[in-house]
C-alpha positions, -999 to 999 in steps of 0.1 A, spaced: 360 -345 -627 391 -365 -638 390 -393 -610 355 -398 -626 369 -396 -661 394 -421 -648 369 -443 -630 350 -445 -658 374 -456 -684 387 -484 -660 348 -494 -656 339 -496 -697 379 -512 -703 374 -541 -678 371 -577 -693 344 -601 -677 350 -616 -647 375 -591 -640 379 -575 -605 385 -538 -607 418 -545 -591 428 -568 -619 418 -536 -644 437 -510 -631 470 -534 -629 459 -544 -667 457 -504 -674 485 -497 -656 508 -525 -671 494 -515 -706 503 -479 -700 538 -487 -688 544 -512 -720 530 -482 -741 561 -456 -722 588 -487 -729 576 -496 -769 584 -458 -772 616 -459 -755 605 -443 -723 620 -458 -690 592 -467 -664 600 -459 -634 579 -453 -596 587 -449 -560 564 -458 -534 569 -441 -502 601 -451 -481 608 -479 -500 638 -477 -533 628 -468 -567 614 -494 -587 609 -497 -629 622 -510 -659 642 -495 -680 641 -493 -717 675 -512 -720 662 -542 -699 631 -541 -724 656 -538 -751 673 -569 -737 643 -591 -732 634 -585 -771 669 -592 -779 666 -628 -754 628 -636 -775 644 -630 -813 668 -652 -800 648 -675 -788 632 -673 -821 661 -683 -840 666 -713 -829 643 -736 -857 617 -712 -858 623 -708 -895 636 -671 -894 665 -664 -920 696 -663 -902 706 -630 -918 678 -616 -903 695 -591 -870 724 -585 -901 696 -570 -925 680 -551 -899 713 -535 -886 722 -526 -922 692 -514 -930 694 -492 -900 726 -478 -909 712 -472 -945 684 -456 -929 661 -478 -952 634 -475 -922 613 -499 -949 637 -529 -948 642 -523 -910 606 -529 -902 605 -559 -927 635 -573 -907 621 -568 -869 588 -581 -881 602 -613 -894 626 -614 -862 598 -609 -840 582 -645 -864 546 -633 -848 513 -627 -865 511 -592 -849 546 -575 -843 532 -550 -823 514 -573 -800 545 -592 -793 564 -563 -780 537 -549 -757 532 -584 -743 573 -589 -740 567 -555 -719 540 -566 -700 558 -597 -689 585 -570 -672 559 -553 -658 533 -571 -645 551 -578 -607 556 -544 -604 521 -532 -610 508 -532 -577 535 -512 -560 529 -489 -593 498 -485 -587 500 -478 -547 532 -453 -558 506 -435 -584 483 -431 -554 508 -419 -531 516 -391 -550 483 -382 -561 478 -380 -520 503 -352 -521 
């Protein structure tokens, strides 16, 4: 009953046009940037081959490379990654996520770090999704 659960969801969550190889990669990469936002390595194997994955401190370093990036003109205060390491320390969890917002200079915060996420894992989709099936085989 859960393959059909499964098939299902994959079926109703697929955009138009897309081939239902395209959704489960889409499914899969969303999942993954779901395990990295909450500071969860993501990490597979596939059968004979080395482990593959990305780690929550290369996701933490990509966000670090697009604030940045951001910095540079974007019109973010420049005291911005001071406030939020202060507020951090202060525990003022209110000023922190005022800080990373404005660091992260998007109209949806959120959305910025799942698709900085995806960007890591898309390429290794595939092979996550053949490791998945390999041990389902099992």
């Amino acid at each position: 009953m859960g393959a059909l659960r499964a098939s299902q969801f994959e079926y109703d969550n697929r955009l138009p046009g897309e081939h239902p190889d395209d959704a489960a990669e889409r499914i899969w990469t969303d999942n993954a940037a779901d395990d990295l936002i909450e500071g969860r390595d993501v990490k597979f194997q596939r059968r004979l081959r080395n482990p593959q994955g990305v780690t929550f401190e290369q996701f933490a370093v990509a966000v670090d490379e697009f604030v940045m990036g951001k910095l540079d003109g974007s019109g973010i205060s420049p005291s911005v990654l001071g406030r939020l390491v202060l507020a951090a320390e202060r525990r003022d969890s209110s000023e922190a996520r005022s800080a990373a917002v404005e660091a992260l200079a998007s109209p949806d915060p959120d959305e910025a770090l799942r698709e900085i996420a995806r960007q890591l894992l898309r390429p290794l989709a595939q092979d996550g999704l053949i490791a998945q099936a390999e041990d389902a085989a099992l």
